[in-house]
N, C-alpha and C positions, 0 to 999 in steps of 0.2 A: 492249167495249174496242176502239178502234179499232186497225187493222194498220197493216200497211207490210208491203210483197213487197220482199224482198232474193234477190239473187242473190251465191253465193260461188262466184268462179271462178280458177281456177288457169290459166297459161299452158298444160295439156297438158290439164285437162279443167274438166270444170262439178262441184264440188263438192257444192251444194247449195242449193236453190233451193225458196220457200216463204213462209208469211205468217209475222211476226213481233211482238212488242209493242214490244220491244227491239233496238236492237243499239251496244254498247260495241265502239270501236276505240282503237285508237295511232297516230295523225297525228303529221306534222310540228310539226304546234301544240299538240301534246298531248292527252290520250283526250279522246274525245267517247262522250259516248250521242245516241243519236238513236230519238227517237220518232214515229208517223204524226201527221204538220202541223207536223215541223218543219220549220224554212226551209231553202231552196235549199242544196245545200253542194258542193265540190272538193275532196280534200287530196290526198294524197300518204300513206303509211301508211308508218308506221316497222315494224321487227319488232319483232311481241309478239302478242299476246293476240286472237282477237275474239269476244266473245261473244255470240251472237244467243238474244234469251227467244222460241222459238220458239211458235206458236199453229198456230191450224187444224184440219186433218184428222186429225191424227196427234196433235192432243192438245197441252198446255202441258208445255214442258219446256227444257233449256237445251243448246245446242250450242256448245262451242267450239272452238275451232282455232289452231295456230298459223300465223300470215302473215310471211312473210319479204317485206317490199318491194312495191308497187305502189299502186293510187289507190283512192280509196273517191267516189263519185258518190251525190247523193240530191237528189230533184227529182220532185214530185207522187205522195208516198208511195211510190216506189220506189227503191228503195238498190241499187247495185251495188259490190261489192266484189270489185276484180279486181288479185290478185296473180302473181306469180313461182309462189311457191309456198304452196301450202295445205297443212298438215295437219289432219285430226281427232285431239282427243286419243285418239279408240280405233285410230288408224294407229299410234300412235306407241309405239316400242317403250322404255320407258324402260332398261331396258339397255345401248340401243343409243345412246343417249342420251346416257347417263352416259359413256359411251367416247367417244363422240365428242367427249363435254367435254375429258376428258383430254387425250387426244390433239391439241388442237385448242388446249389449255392450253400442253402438252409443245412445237407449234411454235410457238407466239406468235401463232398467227392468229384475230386477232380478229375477222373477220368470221365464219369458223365458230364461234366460242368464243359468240358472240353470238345465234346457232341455235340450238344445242344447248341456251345457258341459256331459251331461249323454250318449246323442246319440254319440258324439263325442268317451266318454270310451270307449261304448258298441264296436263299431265298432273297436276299435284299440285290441280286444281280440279277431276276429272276427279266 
């Protein structure tokens, strides 16, 4: 099966970095999957979801995360995917979550309210 190396990186650190079969985003233009020889690409990533079907060293398995905001690049079977902010769903505390929904419900802010329900998905695919 052919790969693709993706890199996931976060404004404060390097996430995760590794071969892949897969990986599902949330663009500006709506989810994409991309696989190794697809064509050239740019966007811009909404928050939500990204799923990489990881391969390699470490064996076939699925990693996801939630991404708050930045771009995703792919260009000669290498994909970069550099946001704001990354989580893994095993960072994420869904308790912490869920308060935060409230809370973020309770003032009307939607840009947190819109976090929180992302951390929420991520984890319920966990």
């Amino acid at each position: 099966m052919a790969e693709l190396h993706v890199e996931l990186v976060a404004a404060d650190r390097k996430v995760w970095s590794g071969e892949a079969s897969l990986v599902v985003a949330r663009t500006t233009s709506g989810d994409i999957g991309v696989m190794a020889g697809h064509q050239p690409l740019l966007g811009v990533l909404e928050p939500g979801a990204v799923t990489i079907r990881t391969t390699g060293e470490s064996g076939e398995g699925t990693l996801t995360a939630a991404v708050h905001g930045g771009f995703v690049s792919f260009a000669d079977d290498k994909m970069s995917l550099l946001a704001e902010i990354v989580e893994l769903s095993e960072e994420i505390d869904v308790e912490r979550a869920e308060r935060a929904l409230e809370r973020a419900k309770s003032e009307g802010d939607a840009a947190a309210e819109r976090r929180a329900e992302v951390r929420k998905r991520v984890v319920a695919v966990r």
